[in-house]
N, C-alpha and C positions, 0 to 999 in steps of 0.2 A: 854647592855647584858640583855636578860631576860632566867628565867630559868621557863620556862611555855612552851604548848602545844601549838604556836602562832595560832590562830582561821584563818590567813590571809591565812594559807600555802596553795597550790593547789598542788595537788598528779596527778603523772604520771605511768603510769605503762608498765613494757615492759617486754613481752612474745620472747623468743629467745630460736635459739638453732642452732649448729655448721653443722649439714646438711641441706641442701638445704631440706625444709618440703615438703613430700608429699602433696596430697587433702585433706587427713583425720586428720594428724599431722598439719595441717594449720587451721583446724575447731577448735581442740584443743588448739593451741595459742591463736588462735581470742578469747576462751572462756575464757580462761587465762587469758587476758588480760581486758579483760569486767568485771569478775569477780574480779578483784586488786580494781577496781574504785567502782564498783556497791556492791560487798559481791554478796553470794546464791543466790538473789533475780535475780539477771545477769536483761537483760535491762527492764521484766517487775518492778524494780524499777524508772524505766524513763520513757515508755511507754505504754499506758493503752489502754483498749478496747475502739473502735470508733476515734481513735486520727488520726491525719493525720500530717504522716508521711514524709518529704524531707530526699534524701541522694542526699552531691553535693559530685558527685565521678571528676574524672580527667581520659577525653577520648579524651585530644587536643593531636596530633601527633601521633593516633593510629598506623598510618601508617609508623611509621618511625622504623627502623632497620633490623639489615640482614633477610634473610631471614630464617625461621624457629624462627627468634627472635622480630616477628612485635609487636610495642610495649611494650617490655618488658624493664622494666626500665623506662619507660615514662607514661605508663596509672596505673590507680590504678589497681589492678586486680580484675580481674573478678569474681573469686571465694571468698574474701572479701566481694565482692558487694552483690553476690546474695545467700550466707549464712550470712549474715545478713541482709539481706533485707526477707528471710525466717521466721528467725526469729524473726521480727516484726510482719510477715502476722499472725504469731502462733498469737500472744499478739492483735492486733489490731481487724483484725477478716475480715470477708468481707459484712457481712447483715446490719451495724449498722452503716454507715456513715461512715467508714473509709476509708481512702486515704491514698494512696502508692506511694512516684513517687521518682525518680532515675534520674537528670538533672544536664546539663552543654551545655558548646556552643555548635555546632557545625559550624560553620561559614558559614551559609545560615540564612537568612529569613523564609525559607520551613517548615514549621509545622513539616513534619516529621522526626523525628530526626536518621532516620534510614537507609533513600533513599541508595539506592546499585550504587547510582552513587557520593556520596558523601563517599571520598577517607576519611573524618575529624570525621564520622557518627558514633551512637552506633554501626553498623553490625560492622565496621570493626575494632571494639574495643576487643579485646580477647588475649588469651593468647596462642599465635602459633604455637601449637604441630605437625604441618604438615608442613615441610620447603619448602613453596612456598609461592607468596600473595594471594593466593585465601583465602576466609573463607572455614573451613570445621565443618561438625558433630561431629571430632574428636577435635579442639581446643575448647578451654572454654570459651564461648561468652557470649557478654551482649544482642546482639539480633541478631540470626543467621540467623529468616526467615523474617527479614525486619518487622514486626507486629507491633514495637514501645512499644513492652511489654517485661520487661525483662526476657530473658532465667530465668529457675527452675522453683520453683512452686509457688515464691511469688505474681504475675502478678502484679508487679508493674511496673508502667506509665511508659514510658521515657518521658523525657518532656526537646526539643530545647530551652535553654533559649534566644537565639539567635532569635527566632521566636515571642517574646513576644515583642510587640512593644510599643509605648508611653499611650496606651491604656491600655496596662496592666503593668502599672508602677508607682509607684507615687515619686514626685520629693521632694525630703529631702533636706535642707541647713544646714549640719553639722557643727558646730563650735570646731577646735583643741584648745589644749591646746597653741599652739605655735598662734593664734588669726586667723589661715584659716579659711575662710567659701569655704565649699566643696558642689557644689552641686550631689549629687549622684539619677539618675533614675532608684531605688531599684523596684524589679518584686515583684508587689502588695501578690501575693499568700505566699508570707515570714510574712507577717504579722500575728498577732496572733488572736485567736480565738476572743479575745475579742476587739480586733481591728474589725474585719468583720464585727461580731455583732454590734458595735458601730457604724458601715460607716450604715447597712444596704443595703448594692447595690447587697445581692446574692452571691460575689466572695470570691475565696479561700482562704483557710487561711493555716500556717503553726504550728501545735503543739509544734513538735518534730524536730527539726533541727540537721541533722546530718553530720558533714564532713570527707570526705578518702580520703586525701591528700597521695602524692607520698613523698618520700627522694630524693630529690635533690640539689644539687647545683643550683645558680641562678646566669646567668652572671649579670644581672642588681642589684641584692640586697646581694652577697654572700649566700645567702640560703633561700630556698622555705620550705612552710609546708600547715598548717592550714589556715593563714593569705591570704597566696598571692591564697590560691584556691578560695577566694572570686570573683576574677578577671573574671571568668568565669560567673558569675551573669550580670557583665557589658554588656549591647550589642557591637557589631558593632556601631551600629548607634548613632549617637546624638541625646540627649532630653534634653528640658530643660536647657539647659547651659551643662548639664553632656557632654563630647565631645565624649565620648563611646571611647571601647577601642582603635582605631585606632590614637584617640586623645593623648593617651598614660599615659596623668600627669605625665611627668616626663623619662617613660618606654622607651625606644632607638630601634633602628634595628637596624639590621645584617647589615652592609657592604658585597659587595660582593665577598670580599676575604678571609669572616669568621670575623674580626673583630668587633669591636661593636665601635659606635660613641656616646657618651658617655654623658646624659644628666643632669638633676638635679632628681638623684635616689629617692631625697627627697621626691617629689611630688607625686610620685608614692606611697611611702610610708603615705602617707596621705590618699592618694584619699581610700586605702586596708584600712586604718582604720577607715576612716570615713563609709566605708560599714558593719564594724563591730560594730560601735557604733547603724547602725541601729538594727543591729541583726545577732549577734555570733554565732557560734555553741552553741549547750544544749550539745552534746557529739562532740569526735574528735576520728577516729580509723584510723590511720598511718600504711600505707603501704609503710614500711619498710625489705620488701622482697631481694631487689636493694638498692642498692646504684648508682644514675647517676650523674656522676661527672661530664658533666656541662650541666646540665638543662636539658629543653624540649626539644633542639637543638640535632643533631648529631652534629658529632665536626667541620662538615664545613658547614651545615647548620643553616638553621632558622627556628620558626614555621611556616612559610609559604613558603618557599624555600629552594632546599637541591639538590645537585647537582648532587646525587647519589640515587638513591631512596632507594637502597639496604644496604648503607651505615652503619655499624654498630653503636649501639647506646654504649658512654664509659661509662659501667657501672660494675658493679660488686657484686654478692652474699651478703646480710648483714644476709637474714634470719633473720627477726626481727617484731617484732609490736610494735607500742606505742600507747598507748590510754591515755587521759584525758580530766575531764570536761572543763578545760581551753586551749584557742586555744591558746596564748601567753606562757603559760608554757609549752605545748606541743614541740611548736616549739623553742623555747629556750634551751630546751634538746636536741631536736634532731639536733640544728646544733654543738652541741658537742660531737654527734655522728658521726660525717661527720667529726671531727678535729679541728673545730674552736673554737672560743673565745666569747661566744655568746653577748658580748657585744658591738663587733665590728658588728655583722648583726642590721642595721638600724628600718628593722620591727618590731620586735618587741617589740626592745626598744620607739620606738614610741606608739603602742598599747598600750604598758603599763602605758605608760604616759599620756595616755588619760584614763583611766581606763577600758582596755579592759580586762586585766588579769595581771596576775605575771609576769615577767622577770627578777628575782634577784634570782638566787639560792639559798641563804639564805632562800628562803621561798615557794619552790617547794623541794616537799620530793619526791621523786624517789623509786618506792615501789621494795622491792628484797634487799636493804641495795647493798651489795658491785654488786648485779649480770650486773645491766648495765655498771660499770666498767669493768668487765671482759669479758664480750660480746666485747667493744670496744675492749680491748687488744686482744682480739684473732682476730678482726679487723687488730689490729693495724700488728701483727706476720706472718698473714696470707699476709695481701695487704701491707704493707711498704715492703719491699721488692723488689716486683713489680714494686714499682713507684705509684702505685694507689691509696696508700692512707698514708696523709688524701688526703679528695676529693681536685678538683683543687681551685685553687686563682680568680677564676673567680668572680666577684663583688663586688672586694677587701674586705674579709674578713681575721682578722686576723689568720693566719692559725699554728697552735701548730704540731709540730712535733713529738712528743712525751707528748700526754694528760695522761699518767701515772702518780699516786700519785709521791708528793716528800718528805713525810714523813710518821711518825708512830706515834701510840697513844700509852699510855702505862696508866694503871689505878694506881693511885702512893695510893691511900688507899679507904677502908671502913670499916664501923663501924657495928660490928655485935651487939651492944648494942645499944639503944638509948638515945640521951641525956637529959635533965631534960624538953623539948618540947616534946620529942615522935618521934624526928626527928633522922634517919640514915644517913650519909655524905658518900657521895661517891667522892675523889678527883681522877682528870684527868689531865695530859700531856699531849701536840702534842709538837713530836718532829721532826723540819727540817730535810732532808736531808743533808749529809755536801755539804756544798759548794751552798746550797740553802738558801736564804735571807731570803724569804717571801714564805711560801708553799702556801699565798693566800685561807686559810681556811675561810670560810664562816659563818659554823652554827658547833656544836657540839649536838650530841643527847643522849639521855639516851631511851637505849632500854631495855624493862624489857618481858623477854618471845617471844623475835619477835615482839611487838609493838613498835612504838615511844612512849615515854610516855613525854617525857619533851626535850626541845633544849634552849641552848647557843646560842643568833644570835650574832654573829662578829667574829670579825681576834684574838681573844685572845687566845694562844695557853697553859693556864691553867685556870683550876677552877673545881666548884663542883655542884655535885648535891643535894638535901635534899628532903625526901619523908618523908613517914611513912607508916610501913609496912603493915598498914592494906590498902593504895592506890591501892597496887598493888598486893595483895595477893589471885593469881588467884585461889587457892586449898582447902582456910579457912583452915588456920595455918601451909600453910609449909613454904618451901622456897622463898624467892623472889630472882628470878635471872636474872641477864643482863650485856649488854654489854655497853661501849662507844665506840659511833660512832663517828669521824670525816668527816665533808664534802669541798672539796675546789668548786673554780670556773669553774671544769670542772665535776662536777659531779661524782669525785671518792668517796668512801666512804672508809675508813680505818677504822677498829675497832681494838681495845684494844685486844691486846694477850691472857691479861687473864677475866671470868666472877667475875661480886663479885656475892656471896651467903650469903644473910642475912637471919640468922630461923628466926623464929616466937618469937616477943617480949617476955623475961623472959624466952627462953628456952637458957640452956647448951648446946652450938656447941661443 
């Protein structure tokens, strides 16, 4: 147990709300959201004038779902992409060496990433406000006149990673913690500035790495985020021992009666972290808009095959963003979003154990205190009912029927005096549910004002806190006020009924 601010913790943040957000209301979360992680400064704390810039968004199966609904629930959106790709253009600039660019596969070789004859391509990646396949002026596109530069006004690159070939690659032999040597054919232009500098050969370099990963379900892994978007860096093709992704590591196809034939998911999970050891995201903004309950797939198709081309895609309103600097705690939250048990999803528990990020709740604070809890339950109210959620069993993930707290905290004392240290005590309870064993509590926190200020790590469902009033004494000499928080393994938070209130040392309450 410690009763300290652990330094290790990695913070996630989620911007939500119960309508389906407008354009405007959706710029507003995204800011939301940026600002939980960043404070005021929003991303020029991460990126500065002249920097160059990567966003790996997600545009594999643009083409899939009904009509009026192509891609929706399957690509990142559009307007995600390029209100924040905006504004980076603010921050970066355009006279002084900066770089913009906006990539992922599209399964060609073809430089350009936007051909009108390529059904997989940015044109036909949008968001389908006109119920037919055509692209129109009126949906929200990442590139509508084929130019390879993303719609708005950031003009930033698209750039096929699929087109970049051994030439523009260099070969990495990863070593896991579990003793793999992985060789990965990582696209040279990720490297860092002062990588470039050090090769001297001229080629690009990456500053600022950013990923917009979709909510999904994952038949192969039980749930997709941050991690598995790396997949998209991989070519087609083989290099170097790397088998490119048709090789799969591990990764299955579709049967063609919709089933999946079912391989060693493990490898798969290796090969995604070994891309990460080369180079993670610096930020993560989740496009949590949908929820698609099982994958990139429609329900009888595959990424490359779908019987129906019209065929809707299962998915369902979540109205949501998460952002965080860590791609492992991102996604560790968010398949608790989705219903599961995140320690039943393989990725990221691998990730973590190679040191890519967090994967223990215990040490991701989740900013809003109780709000992503209630986001899900109104999830859970809305779509259990239906049938829809949580999302499907697809990747055999352990799937929670009911991710609601199963207990309460109750603050059993504090001391409005201090004792011969100068220290105040604050004692806490978490108390079970009846008929529940183990509520499976994580962390305990003490919140003073709306900050974390100190956490309890482990399963113990009492103990206290001890400060001193001048720690925390936001007004010079009023009150110090706060709550206790409880956290379990699904990321609920329950706080304490009542706040304590301790005046100011030597004054009469």
């Amino acid at each position: 147990m410690q009763n300290i601010r652990d330094p290790k913790f990695s913070r996630v943040a989620i911007s939500c709300q119960r309508a389906e957000p407008n354009d405007d209301e959706l710029k507003l979360m995204i800011d939301d959201a940026i600002r939980q992680i960043y404070g005021p400064e929003g991303l020029r704390a991460l990126v500065k004038p002249g920097d160059h810039v990567t966003i790996k968004t997600n545009v594999v199966c643009c083409w899939q779902g009904a009509r009026g609904e192509k891609g929706r629930g399957v690509i990142t959106d559009p307007r995600i992409v390029r209100y924040v790709a905006e504004q980076i253009r603010e921050i970066i600039g355009y006279n002084n060496g900066s770089e913009l660019k906006v990539v992922d596969a599209v399964f060609t070789p073809d430089p350009n990433p936007s051909g009108f004859d390529n059904a997989v391509g940015f044109h036909y990646a949008r968001l389908n406000r006109v119920p037919d396949n055509a692209v129109h002026e009126e949906d929200v596109t990442y590139d509508y006149n084929g130019d390879g530069i993303l719609d708005g006004t950031s003009g930033a690159r698209l750039v096929n990673v699929d087109a970049i070939d051994g030439s523009g690659r260099d070969l990495h032999i990863v070593e896991l913690a579990n003793g793999r040597r992985i060789p990965v054919a990582f696209p040279r232009f990720l490297r860092t500035r002062a990588e470039a500098e050090a090769a001297n050969d001229g080629g690009d370099w990456t500053d600022v790495f950013i990923g917009m990963p979709v909510f999904k379900n994952h038949g192969f892994i039980g749930c997709t985020g941050s991690l598995k978007l790396h997949y998209g860096l991989r070519d087609l093709r083989a290099w170097f021992g790397d088998t490119g992704r048709r090789g799969h590591s591990g990764m299955y196809s579709a049967r063609k009666d919709g089933t999946f034939a079912k391989a060693d998911a493990q490898l798969l999970c290796d090969y995604l972290t070994a891309q990460h050891k080369i180079r993670t995201y610096d930020f993560v903004l989740m496009d949590c808009l949908t929820a698609n309950r099982r994958g990139p797939c429609s329900p009888t198709g595959a990424v490359s095959m779908t019987p129906d081309p019209d065929e809707a895609v299962d998915y369902f309103m979540t109205n949501a963003i998460l952002a965080s600097k860590d791609a492992v705690a991102i996604d560790t939250v968010e398949s608790t979003l989705g219903g599961y048990r995140y320690e039943s999803i393989p990725l990221p528990r691998t990730a973590a154990e190679n040191g890519v990020g967090v994967a223990d709740a215990a040490y991701i604070e989740v900013d809003g205190m109780e709000r992503f809890a209630r986001h899900r339950d109104y999830l859970v109210r809305t779509y259990g009912p239906t049938g829809q959620y949580p999302l499907s069993s697809m990747g055999d993930p352990d799937v929670v029927e009911d991710p609601r707290p199963r207990y309460s905290v109750s603050m059993d004392s504090f001391t409005t005096e201090p004792d011969a240290d100068g220290l105040h005590h604050v004692k806490y309870t978490v108390h079970p549910a009846e008929g529940c064993a183990d509520p499976q509590i994580r962390r305990v926190d003490l919140y003073v004002f709306g900050a974390l200020r100190q956490s309890n790590i482990g399963s113990e469902l009492s103990g206290e806190f001890t400060f001193k009033h001048s720690d925390y004494d936001c007004f010079n000499g009023g009150y110090v006020v706060g709550v206790i928080s409880a956290w379990d393994d699904m990321f609920n938070c329950v706080n304490s009924s009542t706040e304590f209130f301790i005046p100011p040392d030597g004054c009469e309450d």
